[in-house]
Phi, psi and omega in degrees: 000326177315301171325302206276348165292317172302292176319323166320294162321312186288110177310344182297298180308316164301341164298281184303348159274353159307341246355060190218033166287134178263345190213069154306334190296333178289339179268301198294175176102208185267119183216161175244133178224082182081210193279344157318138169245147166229154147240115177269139192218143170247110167214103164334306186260030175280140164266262177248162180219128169261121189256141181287073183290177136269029151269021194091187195295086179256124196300162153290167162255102163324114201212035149181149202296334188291033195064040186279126197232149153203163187222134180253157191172151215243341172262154172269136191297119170306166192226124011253139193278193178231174181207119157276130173237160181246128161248152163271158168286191160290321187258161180296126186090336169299130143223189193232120172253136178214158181251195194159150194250122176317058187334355180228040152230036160270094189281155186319135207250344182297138155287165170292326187294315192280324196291280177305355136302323202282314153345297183295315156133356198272355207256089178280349166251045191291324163338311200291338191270327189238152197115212193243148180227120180262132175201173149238162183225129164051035152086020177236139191256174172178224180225128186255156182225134185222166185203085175298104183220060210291018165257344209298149153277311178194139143256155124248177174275204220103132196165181197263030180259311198242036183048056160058035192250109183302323179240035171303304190241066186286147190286177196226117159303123165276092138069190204277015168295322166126325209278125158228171212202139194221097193273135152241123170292124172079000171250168205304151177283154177088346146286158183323163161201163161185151171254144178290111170242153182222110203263201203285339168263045190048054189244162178222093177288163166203126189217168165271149171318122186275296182276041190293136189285330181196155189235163176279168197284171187299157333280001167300149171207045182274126180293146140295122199296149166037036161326156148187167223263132180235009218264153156233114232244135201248008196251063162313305166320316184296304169302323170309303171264012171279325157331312190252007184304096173291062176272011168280348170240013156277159190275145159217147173190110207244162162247100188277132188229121151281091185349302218270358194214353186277335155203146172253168227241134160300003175251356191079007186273175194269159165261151195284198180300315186286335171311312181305267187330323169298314186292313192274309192319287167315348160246023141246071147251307174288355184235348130105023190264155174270346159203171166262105192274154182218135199264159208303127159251044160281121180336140183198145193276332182262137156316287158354295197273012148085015182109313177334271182316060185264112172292348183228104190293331215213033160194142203293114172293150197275338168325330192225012177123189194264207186282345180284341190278322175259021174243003117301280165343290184302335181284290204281002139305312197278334174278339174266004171082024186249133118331125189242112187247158183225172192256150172193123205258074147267026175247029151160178160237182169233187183316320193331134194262011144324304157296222214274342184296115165079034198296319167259046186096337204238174197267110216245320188240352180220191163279164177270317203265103197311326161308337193241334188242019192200140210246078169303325168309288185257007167080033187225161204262139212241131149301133190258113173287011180227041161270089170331290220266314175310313172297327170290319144313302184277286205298337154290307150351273169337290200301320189316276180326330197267321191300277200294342193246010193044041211262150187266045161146161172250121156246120183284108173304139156051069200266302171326308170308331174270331177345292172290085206274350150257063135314097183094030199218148196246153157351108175065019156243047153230154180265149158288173141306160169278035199231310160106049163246150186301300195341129128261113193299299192285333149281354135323293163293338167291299138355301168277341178285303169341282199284345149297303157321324208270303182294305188274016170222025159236081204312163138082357186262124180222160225255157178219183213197107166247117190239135133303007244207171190230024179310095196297136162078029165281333149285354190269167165279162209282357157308317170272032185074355164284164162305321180095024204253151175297303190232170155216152186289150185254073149303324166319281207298343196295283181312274207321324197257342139333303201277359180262347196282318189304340196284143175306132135355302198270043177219357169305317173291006179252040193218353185299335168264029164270349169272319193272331192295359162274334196265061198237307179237358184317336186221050174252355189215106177333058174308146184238142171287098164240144195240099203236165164312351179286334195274352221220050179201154193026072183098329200297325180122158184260172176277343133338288175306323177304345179260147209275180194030210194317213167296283197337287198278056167228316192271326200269310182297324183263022169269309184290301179303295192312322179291309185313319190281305194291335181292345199257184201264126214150124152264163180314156153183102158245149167271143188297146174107321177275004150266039152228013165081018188314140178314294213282177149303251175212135169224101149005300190291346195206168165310144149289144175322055191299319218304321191300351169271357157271050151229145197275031164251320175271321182297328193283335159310297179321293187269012121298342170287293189296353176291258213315294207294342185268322231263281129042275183296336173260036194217053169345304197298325196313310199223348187292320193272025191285000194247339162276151168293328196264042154263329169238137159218154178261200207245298185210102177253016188241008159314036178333302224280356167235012182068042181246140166222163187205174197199154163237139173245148208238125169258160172311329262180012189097320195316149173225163165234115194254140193228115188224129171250145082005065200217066159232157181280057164246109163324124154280107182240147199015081164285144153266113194241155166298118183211145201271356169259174186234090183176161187290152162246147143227184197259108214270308258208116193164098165308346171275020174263140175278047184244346179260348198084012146315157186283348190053026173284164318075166152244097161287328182241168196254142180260089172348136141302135179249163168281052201222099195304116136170187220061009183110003185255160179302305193266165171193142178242164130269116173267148181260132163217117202314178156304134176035033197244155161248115192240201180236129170231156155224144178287152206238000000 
């Protein structure tokens, strides 16, 4: 009675039957008391518990009924020790005898140094510190769990090692970091967890892991203990040469795929990663694209919302398999000589009170003032970026993707959104800066931090920006005053060559200049060309459907786009499916529309995308110079009254490409175009060809130049230029 009177007393104890102990490590364990060792162990569902000496089995003494257990002893426990416990069952009469090593008598293992970085906003590897960690400690393996939460009272671990019981394993605080760390010895890798938090206002949460490696499949939404990546990665050559990889004069030309929809199982299930990789790889390798973007495959709880919304910063969705399944994918892209690039969504979160909102009660991963942490458009939680441990979080994140699965660039969604402290906002639902400009300074500076990392400690890896916005220097380096991002998307030329393409034919000439009117600014910004899942979705229409008149001249105008889009100074990116022209819009829930290639209209789409897209890559004036003026000049842009345009493309070494469009259906027969040489031509090149389902008008034969001056050129040749066509010459 004496004891259990003592125990009352002692405030340690009372936290802990409480669940509000902030440091278990000062009760529980190994402790010297006077010239005494004692050990203390809390297991509710202990019957008896023994500790294993070298005298043999010596019991705990039970000394409060909620399973408080302890054993006194005049030697010190060897360490690390062992403990048997007797549990009861499930069942009447039932028990469980286990042996086990005592977390706590592992002491914490994070060092201070990685704490002050992960504090400082520096710790780019923070995956390696926070999370679940399969490690041994003193030859014993088990799982270490670190978590950040600095409002917490107690954490525990919870998970199907302790029956979801917050208070079996409560976690041990560093100091004023925030961070708490719990090693449990000996369980399996790959079971459930989540953790118990209890914050200073009694509130009692159950959240995931934020860096949690891998999640159980939807609607669970329980982390896997200590998951890490076993893949052997065979695409050495590849990395090598992306180091050294000249991608401002090199071809891109990507293909955006949504895992979950590019093609399905006849029963509707997805193909897994390794599915992917059988299928896809070989077709793009055959269709001639350099690389592949994946629209986010960071865990995520809705289908629906395609990866945007992502709850597991630092794992791979379970949907299509684990993480060794997509770093096959990515391995067997890189061995066929395609590049993998990944979306990646660091301008908000969402709600789910599962994740990162309000993760230890207070707003911790976001704002408290919703003018500043919240996203009305889309209903999600805005990251507060000038949190250090938010910046240590998300620039690990980078690293994780670029490091552990090797994928060669990130694209950063909604780049604007962080831009902007009104962004989407009317009068007086935004805060200003402390400067009193819209600018947020603290995702402005996270931004330039990103993309420093990223160029320096992945060469050849590159960051793209999807901006909308006329925000200077989003492509320059952050040395020059710039974000620092490799490219940014050209949404200006993206709308304006949509809204013009959308256009009656016979109403294009008074509209010819949203086609010319880029090239005004086409080369203040590394550009990228895009026909992205943004144009095919809520309503717009598939890009096909968007274009005007019959069958015919609907298949001949997304004909004419797609050359207009490989042709011009720029790099690439089509969403699956517009290169086979598919009908419907793009829908999530099912496969694209393949069944549509057994018709010869969608086939002649196809097989002109890859014609372009191989023709492309072997064409130098095509892509070296795209970022420069001396990659383009035209030929003639001021052709209104019949919608005609024409241009030359320049490689560093001379090559030229001469390019003329059409884009009315009425046949041009012997136009006369401008050409900068004294020499034969010929026609490389034609969307009207009826190998496209073209009407098949032409240049079959090569064409002399004469010495007859115009449109600015020495020379001038005659041509046939098709209906709704785009066509190609090189001098021969």
């Amino acid at each position: 009675m004496r004891k259990n009177l003592r125990i009352k007393l002692d405030p340690r104890a009372e936290l802990l039957l409480q669940g509000r102990l902030h440091n278990p490590f000062a009760y529980l364990g190994p402790h010297q008391e006077n010239e005494r060792y004692v050990v203390r162990v809390f297991n509710p569902y202990a019957s008896k518990i023994w500790l294993k000496t070298a005298h043999g089995d010596e019991a705990l003494e039970r000394v409060h009924p909620d399973g408080l257990f302890e054993w006194y002893g005049s030697e010190e426990p060897r360490h690390p020790y062992t403990l048997l416990i007797r549990e009861n069952g499930s069942g009447l009469n039932n028990s469980i005898e286990r042996l086990v090593h005592d977390c706590y008598a592992f002491a914490p293992q994070i060092s201070d140094f990685d704490l002050h970085l992960f504090n400082e906003g520096k710790l780019h590897q923070a995956y390696r510190v926070l999370g679940s960690r399969a490690m041994q400690i003193n030859g014993i393996p088990g799982v270490r769990f670190a978590v950040w939460a600095p409002n917490a009272e107690r954490i525990s671990v919870i998970g199907e090692f302790n029956r979801w019981d917050g208070r079996i394993h409560p976690m041990a605080a560093h100091g004023s970091s925030g961070v708490w760390e719990l090693f449990i010895p000996k369980i399996e890798q790959g079971m459930l967890y989540k953790f118990e938090i209890r914050n200073h206002a009694g509130t009692l949460l159950v959240k995931t892991d934020p860096y949690a490696n891998a999640f159980e499949l939807r609607p669970g939404t329980a982390a896997r203990a200590g998951s890490a990546i076993h893949h052997t990665w065979q695409d050495t050559e590849w990395m090598k040469q992306r180091n050294n990889w000249d991608w401002l004069h090199a071809p891109l030309n990507i293909y955006e795929i949504h895992a979950g929809s590019w093609k399905r199982h006849p029963d509707g299930r997805f193909y897994t990663y390794r599915e992917l990789a059988e299928n896809l790889v070989p077709y793009l390798k055959d269709m001639g694209y350099t690389h592949v973007e994946l629209m986010p495959v960071s865990e995520h709880p809705l289908d629906e919302s395609w990866g945007y919304q992502a709850t597991g910063y630092f794992a791979a969705t379970s949907r299509f398999g684990s993480s060794d399944d997509l770093c096959q994918f990515v391995d067997n892209c890189h061995q066929a000589g395609i590049g993998v690039l990944l979306d990646w969504v660091p301008a908000h979160f969402p709600q789910d009170a599962f994740a990162l909102a309000y993760f230890d009660g207070t707003a911790l991963y976001e704002h408290e003032d919703p003018r500043l942490g919240f996203h009305q458009d889309w209903g999600t939680h805005i990251f507060n970026y000038g949190r250090n441990e938010v910046k240590s979080f998300l620039l690990s994140s980078a690293h994780y993707w670029l490091s552990q699965f090797h994928f060669d660039g990130l694209r950063v969604d909604a780049v604007a959104s962080m831009l902007y402290l009104d962004y989407s906002r009317k009068e007086g639902e935004w805060l200003p800066n402390k400067l009193g400009g819209r600018e947020n300074l603290e995702a402005i500076e996270f931004l330039r931090e990103l993309n420093i990392m990223v160029h320096d400690v992945f060469p050849g890896a590159l960051t793209l920006a999807e901006e909308s916005t006329s925000w200077p220097g989003v492509s320059r380096p952050v040395y020059l005053g710039g974000l620092g991002f490799s490219m940014k998307w050209n949404m200006g030329w993206m709308n304006d060559t949509l809204s013009f393409m959308q256009l009656d034919p016979v109403h294009r000439r008074y509209h010819l200049n949203q086609l010319t009117f880029s090239q005004l600014y086409a080369y203040s910004e590394n550009f990228m060309l895009p026909f992205s899942h943004d144009e095919v979705v809520h309503g717009k229409g598939s890009l096909l459907d968007k274009m005007p008149g019959d069958s015919w001249q609907k298949f001949a105008n997304l004909r004419l786009l797609l050359t207009y889009q490989i042709t011009s100074p720029g790099k690439k990116l089509n969403f699956m499916g517009n290169e086979f022209g598919q009908g419907r819009e793009w829908r999530s829930s099912w496969e694209l529309e393949w069944w549509q290639l057994t018709l010869e209209p969608h086939r002649g789409i196809q097989s002109m995308v890859r014609d372009l897209n191989h023709l492309y890559r072997d064409l130098p004036a095509l892509y070296e110079q795209d970022f420069g003026q001396n990659g383009f000049s035209w030929i003639d842009c001021q052709d209104t009254e019949r919608s005609l345009l024409s241009f030359l493309r320049h490689g560093r070494n001379g090559e030229t490409v001469i390019v003329a469009f059409n884009f009315t259906p009425v046949p041009r027969y012997r136009y006369r175009i401008g050409v900068p040489f004294d020499c034969a031509y010929r026609e490389i090149f034609n969307s009207d060809s009826h190998y496209y389902g073209g009407s098949n008008l032409g240049n079959s034969s090569e064409m002399h130049a004469e010495p007859l001056p115009w449109m600015g050129q020495p020379y001038s040749v005659e041509i046939e230029l098709p209906p709704l066509a785009g066509i190609m010459l090189t001098p021969t």
